[in-house]
Structures are given as C-alpha cells and as structure tokens.
C-alpha positions in Angstrom: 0.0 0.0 0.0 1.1 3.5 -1.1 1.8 5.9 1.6 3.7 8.7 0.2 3.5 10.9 -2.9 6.7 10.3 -3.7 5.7 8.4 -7.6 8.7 6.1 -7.6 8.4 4.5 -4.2 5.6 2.9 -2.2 7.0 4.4 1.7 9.5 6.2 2.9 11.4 5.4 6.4 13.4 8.2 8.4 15.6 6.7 11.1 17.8 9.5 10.6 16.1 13.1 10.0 17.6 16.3 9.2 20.4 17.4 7.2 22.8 20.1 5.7 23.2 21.5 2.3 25.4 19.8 0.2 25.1 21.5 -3.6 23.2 23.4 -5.6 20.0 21.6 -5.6 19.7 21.6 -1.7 19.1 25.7 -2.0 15.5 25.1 -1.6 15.0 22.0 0.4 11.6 20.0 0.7 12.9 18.5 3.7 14.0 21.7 5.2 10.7 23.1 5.1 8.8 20.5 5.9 11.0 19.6 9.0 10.5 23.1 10.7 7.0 23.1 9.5 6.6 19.7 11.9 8.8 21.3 14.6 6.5 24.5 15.1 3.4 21.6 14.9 4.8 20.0 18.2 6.1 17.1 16.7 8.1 14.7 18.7 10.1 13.4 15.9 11.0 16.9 14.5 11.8 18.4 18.1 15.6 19.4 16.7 13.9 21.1 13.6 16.3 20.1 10.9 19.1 19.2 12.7 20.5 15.6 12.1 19.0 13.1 14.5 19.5 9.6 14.7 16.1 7.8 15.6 17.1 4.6 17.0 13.7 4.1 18.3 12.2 4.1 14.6 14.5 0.8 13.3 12.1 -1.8 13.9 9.5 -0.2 11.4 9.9 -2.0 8.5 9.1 -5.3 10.4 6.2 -4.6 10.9 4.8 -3.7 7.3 4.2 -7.5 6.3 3.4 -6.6 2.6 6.6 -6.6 0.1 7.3 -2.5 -0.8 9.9 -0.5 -2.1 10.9 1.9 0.9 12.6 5.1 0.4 15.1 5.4 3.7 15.8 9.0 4.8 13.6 10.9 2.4 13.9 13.6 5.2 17.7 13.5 5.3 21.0 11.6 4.0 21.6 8.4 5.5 25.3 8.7 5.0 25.9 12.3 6.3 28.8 12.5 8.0 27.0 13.0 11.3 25.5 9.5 11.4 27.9 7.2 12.8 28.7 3.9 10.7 27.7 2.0 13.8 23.9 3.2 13.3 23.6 2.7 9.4 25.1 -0.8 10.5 21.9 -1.1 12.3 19.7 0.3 9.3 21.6 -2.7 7.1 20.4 -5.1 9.9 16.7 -4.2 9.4 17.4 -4.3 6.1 18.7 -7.6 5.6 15.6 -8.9 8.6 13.0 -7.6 6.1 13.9 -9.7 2.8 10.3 -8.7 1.3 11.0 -5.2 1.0 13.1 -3.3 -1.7 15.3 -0.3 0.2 16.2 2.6 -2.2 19.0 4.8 -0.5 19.7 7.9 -2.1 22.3 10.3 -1.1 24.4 13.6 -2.1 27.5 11.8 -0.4 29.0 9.4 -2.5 31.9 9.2 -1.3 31.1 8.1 2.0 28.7 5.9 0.7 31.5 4.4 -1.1 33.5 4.5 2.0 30.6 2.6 3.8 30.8 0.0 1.8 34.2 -0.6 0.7 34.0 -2.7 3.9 30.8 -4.2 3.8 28.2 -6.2 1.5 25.5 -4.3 -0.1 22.7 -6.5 0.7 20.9 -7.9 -2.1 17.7 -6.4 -1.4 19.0 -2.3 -1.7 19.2 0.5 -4.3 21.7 2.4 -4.4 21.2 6.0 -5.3 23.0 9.7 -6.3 21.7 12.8 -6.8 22.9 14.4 -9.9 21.3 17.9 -10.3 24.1 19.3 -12.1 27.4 19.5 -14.0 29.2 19.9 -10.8 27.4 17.0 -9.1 28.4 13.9 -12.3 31.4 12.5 -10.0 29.3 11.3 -7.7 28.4 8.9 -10.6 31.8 7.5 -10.3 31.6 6.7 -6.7 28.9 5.3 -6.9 29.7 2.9 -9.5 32.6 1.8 -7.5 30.2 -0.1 -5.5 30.5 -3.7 -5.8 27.2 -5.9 -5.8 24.4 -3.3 -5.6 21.1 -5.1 -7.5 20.2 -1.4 -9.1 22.5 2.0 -9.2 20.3 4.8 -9.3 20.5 8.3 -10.2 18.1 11.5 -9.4 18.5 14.0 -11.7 15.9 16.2 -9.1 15.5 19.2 -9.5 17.3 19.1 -12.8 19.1 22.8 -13.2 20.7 22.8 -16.5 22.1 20.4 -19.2 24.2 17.5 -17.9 25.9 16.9 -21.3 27.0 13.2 -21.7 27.5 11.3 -19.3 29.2 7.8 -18.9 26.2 5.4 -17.9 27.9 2.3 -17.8 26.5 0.3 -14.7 23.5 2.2 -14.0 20.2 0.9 -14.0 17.9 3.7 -13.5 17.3 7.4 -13.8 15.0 9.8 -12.4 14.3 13.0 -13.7 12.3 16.1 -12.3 11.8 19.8 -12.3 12.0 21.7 -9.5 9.0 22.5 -7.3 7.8 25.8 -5.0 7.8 29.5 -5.2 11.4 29.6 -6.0 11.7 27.2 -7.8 14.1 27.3 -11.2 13.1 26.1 -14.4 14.0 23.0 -16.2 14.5 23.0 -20.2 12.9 20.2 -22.2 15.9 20.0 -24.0 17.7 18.8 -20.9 15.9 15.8 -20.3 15.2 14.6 -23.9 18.9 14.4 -23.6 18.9 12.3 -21.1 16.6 10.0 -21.9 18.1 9.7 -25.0 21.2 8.7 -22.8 19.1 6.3 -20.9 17.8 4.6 -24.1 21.4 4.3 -25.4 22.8 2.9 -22.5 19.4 0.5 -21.6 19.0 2.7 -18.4 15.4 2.4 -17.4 14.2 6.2 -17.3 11.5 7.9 -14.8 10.0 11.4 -15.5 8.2 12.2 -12.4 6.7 16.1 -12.9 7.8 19.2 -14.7 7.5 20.9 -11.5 6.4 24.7 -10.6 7.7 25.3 -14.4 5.9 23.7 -17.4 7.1 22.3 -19.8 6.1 25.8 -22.2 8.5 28.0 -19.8 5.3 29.2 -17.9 5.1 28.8 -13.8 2.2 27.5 -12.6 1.1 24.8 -10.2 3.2 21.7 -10.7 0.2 19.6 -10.9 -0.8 21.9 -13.6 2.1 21.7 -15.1 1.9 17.6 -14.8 4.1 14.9 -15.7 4.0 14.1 -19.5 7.4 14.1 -21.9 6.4 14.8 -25.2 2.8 14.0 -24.8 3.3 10.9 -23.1 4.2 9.6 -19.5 7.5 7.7 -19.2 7.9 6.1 -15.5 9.9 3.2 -16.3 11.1 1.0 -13.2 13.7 -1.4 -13.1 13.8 -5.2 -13.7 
C-alpha cells in the first residue's frame, strides 16, 4: 500500500532526520521546510527542527509492514551524512537484511562516503543504491557510486534538474530519475535537458522515470506543478527497473 507521494516509491522510512546542504540543488530544500514546519506543529520526531537526529527508536518499522514494498530510507535526510555514525547505518543494514520482502532505495548527495561505507561491507541484495545528480558539478558522484560492488540497481536523481548535464558515462546504472523543480522559487527546467537524457538512458538500456515538470511547465510558464503535470512529449515515461 502507497503511503507517500513520492511516484517512484511505495513508503519512505526516516531513522535518521535532518540534514545540511550539500550542492546546488539543496538551496530550496523539501525537507528543510517540511522539517521546521513539523517542529513548530509540536512534533516529537521533528523536536531538533532540521538538525541531524538519529532515531534509533524508529528501526524496527519496517518489520512490521508485512506486505513486500519499495521503501525510500531517509527521504527527510541523508543516510550517509557525515554525522550518522557507521555503527547506526550498521543497524539500518540489519533491518534491512531482517525484512527480505521489502526493496530499500537509498539515495544520497554523499558518495563518497557511501563508497566508503561500503568498501568494507556487503550491499545486501535487497538495496538500491542511489545519487543525486542535479548538475554539472554534481556527475562524480556517478563514479563513486559505480565503485560499489554488488548493488542489484545504481540509481540516479537527476531532481531538480538545473541545467544540461551533457554526456554522461552510464555504464552500470540501472535507472534514472528525472524532475523539475517545485515551489515559489523554484528554477526552471528546459525540455531539451531531459530529452537528452533519456536519449542517454535509451542508449545505454537505463530504465528512465519522469516524475513532474514541477512549478515550471514544460512551455516555460510557472504555474502549479500539478498543472504543469508529468507528460514528456505527450506521453508519461515512469519506467522501473527489472
């Protein structure tokens, strides 16, 4: 069962919350806003605002959701800042590895550490593994990540997309996400750039999401992103993969 509106995932988990910026497309956080937006609600969870905060409390979730899903972890942070202690994703993996039926997509801006995570450790079989690569500036994180022996899917999020990402070398990835950038300041996203990159995708037999044009249409007028919707082309292209 669905429990978020994020379109490529069926729940997130948050045993870590909070983060910092990390590049360009952390200027206008989601997270950030809807962190202190729960902190001034009273919310127990969100009592450091958007702080990092380990949860330790929170890592027995995933046992109990019986039904097989894929599971966003820290959609409300970065598992592999450098504030959360190897020890505690250690514990994360544990869950992990308890709760076979589930699928666990980790995304992060920190590549390298992710890399550094697991230079010593299996992935286990039943995790994506994720970068965000917003922009030009951002493609290394590529190569980190494809350093990373035994991952069943590499993933990138190319959310919010904020300008042309040229070629790029796809060579072990599985899948790509691609999105415009939402809210009142948010920055527009060119059609050009991600016909590119599905083109990429199709070369390279990278399966290839377009979740939403965001608060900019696809015309280079701002309006609502549900407005604006989530068609490439005419047509809807949310790919998963195998």
């Amino acid at each position: 069962m669905r429990t978020t509106k994020i379109e490529w995932t069926d729940r997130t988990w948050n045993p870590v919350t909070g983060c910092t910026k990390q590049s360009a497309g952390c200027a206008h956080c989601y997270a950030e806003t809807m962190a202190r937006r729960l902190h001034a609600m009273g919310v127990k969870k969100y009592e450091n605002g958007f702080e990092v905060t380990i949860h330790p409390e929170t890592l027995g979730e995933p046992m109990r959701w019986k039904k097989g899903s894929n599971i966003f972890v820290c959609s409300m942070s970065d598992l592999f800042h450098p504030e959360v202690p190897f020890e505690f994703i250690d514990k994360v993996m544990q869950t992990i590895e308890q709760t076979p039926q589930h699928r666990y997509q980790l995304l992060t801006k920190r590549a390298e550490r992710m890399a550094e995570y697991f230079s010593t450790r299996e992935v286990p079989c039943n995790v994506w593994l994720g970068v965000t690569v917003e922009c030009r500036q951002t493609i290394s994180r590529i190569e980190s990540l494809r350093r990373i022996e035994g991952a069943t899917v590499r993933f990138l999020s190319c959310e919010p997309l904020l300008e042309d990402l040229g070629d790029m070398d796809l060579t072990g990835i599985h899948w790509m996400i691609v999105g415009g950038e939402s809210g009142p300041l948010a920055r527009p996203m060119q059609e050009e750039w991600v016909v590119s990159l599905r083109q990429q995708a199709k070369r390279h037999h990278v399966s290839f999401f377009f979740k939403q044009w965001g608060t900019w249409g696809e015309d280079g007028v701002k309006r609502s992103k549900h407005a604006n919707g989530k068609k490439l082309m005419g047509k809807v292209v949310q790919q998963m993969p195998e």
